[in-house]
N, C-alpha and C positions, 0 to 999 in steps of 0.2 A: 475761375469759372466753374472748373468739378466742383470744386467743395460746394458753390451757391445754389449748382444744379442739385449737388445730393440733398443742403438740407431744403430748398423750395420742395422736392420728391417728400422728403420726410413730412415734411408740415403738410402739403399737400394730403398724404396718405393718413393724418392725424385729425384730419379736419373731417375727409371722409368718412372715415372709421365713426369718430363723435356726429358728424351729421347721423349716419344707419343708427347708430344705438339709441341717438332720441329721437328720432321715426318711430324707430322698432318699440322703443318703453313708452310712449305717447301717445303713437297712431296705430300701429300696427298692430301691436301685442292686445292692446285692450279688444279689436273689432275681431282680431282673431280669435282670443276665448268667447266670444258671443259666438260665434257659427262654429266655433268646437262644440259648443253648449244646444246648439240646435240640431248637427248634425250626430251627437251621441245620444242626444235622445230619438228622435230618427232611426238610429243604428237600434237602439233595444227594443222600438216600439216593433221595427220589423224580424224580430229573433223568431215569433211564433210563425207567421208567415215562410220563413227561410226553412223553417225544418219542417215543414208539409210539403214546399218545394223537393226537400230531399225525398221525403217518403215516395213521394210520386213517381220522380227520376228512377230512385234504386227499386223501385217495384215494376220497371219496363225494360231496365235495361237487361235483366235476363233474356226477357220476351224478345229483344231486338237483335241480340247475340244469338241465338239459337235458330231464330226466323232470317238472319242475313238480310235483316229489311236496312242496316244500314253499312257504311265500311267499316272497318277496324280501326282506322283513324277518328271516325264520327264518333266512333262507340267510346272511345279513350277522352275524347272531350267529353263527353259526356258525363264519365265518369268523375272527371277532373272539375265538373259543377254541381255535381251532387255532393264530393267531400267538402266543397268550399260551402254549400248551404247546408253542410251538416256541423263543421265547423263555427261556422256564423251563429248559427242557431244556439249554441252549446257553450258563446260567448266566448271560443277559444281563438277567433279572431276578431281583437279589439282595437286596432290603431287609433281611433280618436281615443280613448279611455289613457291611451299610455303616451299621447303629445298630452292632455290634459296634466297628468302628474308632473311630464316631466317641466311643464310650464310651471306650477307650484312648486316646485321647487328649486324653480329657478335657473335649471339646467340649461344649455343653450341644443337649439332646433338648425339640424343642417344649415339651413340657407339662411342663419342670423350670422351676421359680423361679430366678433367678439368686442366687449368694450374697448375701449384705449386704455387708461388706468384697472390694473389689477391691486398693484400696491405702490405708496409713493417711491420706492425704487425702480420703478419700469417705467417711471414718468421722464420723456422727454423734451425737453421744453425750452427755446433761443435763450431766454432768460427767466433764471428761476426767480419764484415770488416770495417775496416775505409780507406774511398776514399780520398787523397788530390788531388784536379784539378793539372796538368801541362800541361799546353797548349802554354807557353808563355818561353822562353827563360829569364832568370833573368834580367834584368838591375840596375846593382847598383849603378850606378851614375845617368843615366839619367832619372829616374824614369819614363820610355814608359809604362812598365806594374806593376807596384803596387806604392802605395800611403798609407801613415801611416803605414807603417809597411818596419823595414831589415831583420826579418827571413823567410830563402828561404823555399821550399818547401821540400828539402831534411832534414832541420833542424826540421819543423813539425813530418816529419816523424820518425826520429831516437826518438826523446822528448818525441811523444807520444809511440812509440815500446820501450824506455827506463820506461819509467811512469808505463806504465803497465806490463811489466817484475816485475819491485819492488812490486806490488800488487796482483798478480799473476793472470792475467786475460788477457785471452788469446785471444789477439788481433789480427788481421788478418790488415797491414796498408800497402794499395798500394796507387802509384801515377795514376790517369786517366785520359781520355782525356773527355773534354764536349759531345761528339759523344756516346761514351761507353751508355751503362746500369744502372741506378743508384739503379735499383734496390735490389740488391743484396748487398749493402750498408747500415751498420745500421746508419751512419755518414760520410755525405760527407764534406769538408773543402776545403774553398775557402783562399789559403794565399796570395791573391794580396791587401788584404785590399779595399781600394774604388774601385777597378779594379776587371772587373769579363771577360773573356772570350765567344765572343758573336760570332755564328757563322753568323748569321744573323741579321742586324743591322734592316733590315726592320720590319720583322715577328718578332725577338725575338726569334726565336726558342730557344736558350738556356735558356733563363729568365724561359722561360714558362715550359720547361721541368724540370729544379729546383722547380718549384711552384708546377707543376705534382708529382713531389717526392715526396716533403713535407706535400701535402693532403694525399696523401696514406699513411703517418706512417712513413716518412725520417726526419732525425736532418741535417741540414744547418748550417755550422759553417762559421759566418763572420768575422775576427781576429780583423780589425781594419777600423777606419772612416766610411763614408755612405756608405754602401753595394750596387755597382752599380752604384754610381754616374758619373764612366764613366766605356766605354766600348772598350775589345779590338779587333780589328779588324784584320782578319790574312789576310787580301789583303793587307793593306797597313803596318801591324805591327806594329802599334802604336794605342795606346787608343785616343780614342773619344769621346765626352759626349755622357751621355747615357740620359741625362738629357736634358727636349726641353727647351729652353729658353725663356724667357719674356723682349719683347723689349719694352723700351719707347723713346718718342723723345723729347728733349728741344730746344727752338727758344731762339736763342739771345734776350737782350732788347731792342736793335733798332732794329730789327723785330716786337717786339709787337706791338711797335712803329706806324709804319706804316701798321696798320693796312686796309686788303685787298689786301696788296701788289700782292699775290698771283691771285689774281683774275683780278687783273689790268696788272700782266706784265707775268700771267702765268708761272712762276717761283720763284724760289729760289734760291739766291745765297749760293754757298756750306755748305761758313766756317760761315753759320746763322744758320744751321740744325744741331745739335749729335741727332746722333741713340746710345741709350746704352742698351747694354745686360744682363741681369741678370738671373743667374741661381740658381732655390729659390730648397733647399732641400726637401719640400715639393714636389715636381715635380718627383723627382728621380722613379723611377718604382717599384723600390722595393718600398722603402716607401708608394705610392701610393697603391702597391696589398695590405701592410699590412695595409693600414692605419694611420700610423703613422704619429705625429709632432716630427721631431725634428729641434732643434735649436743650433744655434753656442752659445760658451757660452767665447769664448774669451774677456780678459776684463773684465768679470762682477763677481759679487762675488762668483760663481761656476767655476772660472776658474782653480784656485789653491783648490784640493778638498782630504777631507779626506775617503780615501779607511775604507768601512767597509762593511763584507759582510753581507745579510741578510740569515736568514736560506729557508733552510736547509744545505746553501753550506758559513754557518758560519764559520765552520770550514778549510775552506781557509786561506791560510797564504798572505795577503795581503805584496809586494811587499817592498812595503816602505808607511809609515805612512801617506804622501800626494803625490800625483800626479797630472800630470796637463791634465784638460780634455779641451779638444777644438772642444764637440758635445755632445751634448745628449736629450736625448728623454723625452716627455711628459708621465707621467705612468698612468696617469687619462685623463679622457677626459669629460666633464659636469658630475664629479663625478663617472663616468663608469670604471674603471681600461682597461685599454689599451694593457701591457705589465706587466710581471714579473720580478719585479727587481731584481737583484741577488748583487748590488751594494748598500745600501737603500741610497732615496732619497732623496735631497737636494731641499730647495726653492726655486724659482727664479722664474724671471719676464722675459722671453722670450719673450711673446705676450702684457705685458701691462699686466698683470695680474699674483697672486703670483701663483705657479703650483708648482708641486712633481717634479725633473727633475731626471732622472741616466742614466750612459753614457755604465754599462752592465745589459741584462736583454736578455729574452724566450719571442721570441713573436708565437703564435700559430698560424696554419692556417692549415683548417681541420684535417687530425688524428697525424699530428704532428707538429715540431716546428722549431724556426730558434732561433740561436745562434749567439745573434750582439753585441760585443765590437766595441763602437765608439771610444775608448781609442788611443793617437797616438803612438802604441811600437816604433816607431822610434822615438820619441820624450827625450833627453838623462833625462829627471828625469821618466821615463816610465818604467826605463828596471825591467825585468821580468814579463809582464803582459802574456810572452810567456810560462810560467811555471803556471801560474793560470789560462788560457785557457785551458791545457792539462788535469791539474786537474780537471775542471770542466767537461771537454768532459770524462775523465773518469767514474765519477760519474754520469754522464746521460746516460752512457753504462749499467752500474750495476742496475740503476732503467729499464733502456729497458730491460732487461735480466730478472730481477725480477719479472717484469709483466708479462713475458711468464713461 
């Protein structure tokens, strides 16, 4: 019966809290800058007024003190409203002026509540929520919206609301839109694989709001390939690189040939010029906020790779004994660790040099982390890496929950 009493108090005082702050952001705050905004104008129109008031006061109060036409007390007020309309006047007191900034800027005003959520660590909540994105209608053939990966987003969700029924932890797993809240999310999940849904191609608004998540205390689960390496577009419904590309040009060998050509005939004949495009992972956006190298490993001796996890999440049942990776990441960097493997690492020569490489791993960025399998589930000696994703987001649920 305590325990029910504290957390009915807690939820109780969590309800109130988010009730005042959307009062205060919706109703209150707006009608309050309008009559800041009328009584600061108000305040300046009467500054000329205020200091002729003064003039007048300090030009009698001699008179009044000498002639004993009032007490010593009267005379003291007196005084005490001549500094104040001389003040006034001279704009050295300004209170609306200085709740107006600190409104712009967002600061909070004595008698506001402070929000509930500061960051997704202070977030308390019966049962924490897992978000899977749906933004994007499935395509299974023509893959418009997702790459390295066939399970849908209704499949994530039953997997993981199965997973954690058997464990008994009490999961909360909706589908959302990129638009929504993330806050309120101890795990959001992106199941497009290299495909992320982008409202805005220009600004990035979405990228950047996943990154906002993530500094505050949110988990980023990327299922499968480069996280981002393209992007979907709901004007035209199909994905698009999200990644800028790297042009080079090559000249034929009878172009080199005649050398000058260009400056002698002011042109170029067509079929003497390619322009070719390359689009280098290192580019991709995501990789770039985290910093990351990765590299394709198709071909080389980490292509065919044997699954083992490292701890703490040893205790994974690895799939099948090898899989085949076609990406993975640098986990050191000039000796620096980069990334937390969750896969341990294998050697290879990516860049011309031997490195650690593993293709699942935690990469951080401020008070929390993102969750990248570069692994291809769609790939047919892959299958099940969609039951060791689950697992894993399980167990990064019960460390989040532990630590509160």
């Amino acid at each position: 019966m305590v325990q029910l009493e504290r957390i009915l108090k807690k939820l109780a005082l969590i309800l109130f809290r988010a009730l005042t702050s959307t009062l205060w952001t919706h109703c209150f705050r707006p009608r309050l800058s309008r009559i800041l905004n009328i009584v600061a104008r108000v305040e300046a129109i009467l500054r000329g007024p205020a200091l002729i008031i003064f003039g007048a006061l300090a030009s009698i109060i001699a008179t009044l003190y000498f002639q004993r036409l009032l007490s010593t007390t009267w005379l003291a007020v007196t005084a005490l409203l001549a500094s104040f309309f001389a003040l006034w006047g001279m704009g050295v007191v300004a209170l609306i002026p200085t709740l107006q900034r600190k409104m712009r800027k967002g600061k909070r005003i004595p008698f506001y509540l402070p929000p509930v959520v500061e960051t997704q660590r202070q977030i308390t909540l019966i049962a924490p929520r897992v978000g899977i994105l749906r933004d994007m209608e499935w395509e299974e053939q023509n893959h418009l919206t997702h790459t390295g990966t066939n399970v849908t987003p209704e499949e994530w969700r039953e997997a993981i609301e199965t997973k954690a029924g058997e464990e008994n932890l009490n999961l909360k797993v909706r589908t959302l839109s990129v638009k929504a809240n993330f806050a309120p999310y101890l795990v959001v999940l992106n199941p497009y694989g290299g495909v992320y849904p982008e409202n805005d191609l220009k600004d990035f608004t979405t990228l950047n709001q996943i990154f906002t998540y993530v500094k505050n205390g949110g988990l980023f689960v990327n299922v499968a390939d480069i996280p981002g390496f393209w992007a979907f577009n709901p004007l035209l419904k199909r994905k698009l690189h999200a990644t800028p590309p790297i042009y080079g040009v090559t000249i034929s060998e009878e172009e080199k040939k005649e050398d000058g050509f260009e400056a002698k005939e002011g042109r170029r004949r067509g079929n003497e010029i390619r322009v070719t495009e390359v689009r280098s992972f290192l580019r991709t956006p995501f990789v770039e906020k985290l910093g990351l190298r990765v590299t394709n490993t198709e071909g080389t001796d980490c292509f065919n790779w044997d699954i083992e996890f490292a701890a703490p999440y040893d205790k994974v049942a690895a799939p099948k004994p090898t899989m085949t990776v076609h990406r993975a990441v640098e986990t050191e960097f000039f000796g620096e660790p980069t990334v937390k493997a969750l896969v341990k690492p294998r050697i290879g020569t990516p860049f011309g040099k031997n490195t650690k490489l593993t293709p699942l791993f935690l990469a951080d960025f401020g008070e929390g982390r993102f969750l990248i399998s570069l692994i291809f589930q769609s790939h047919p000696g892959n299958a099940g890496m969609k039951e060791v994703l689950v697992e894993i987001v399980n167990c990064l649920v019960k460390e989040a929950l532990a630590v509160r």
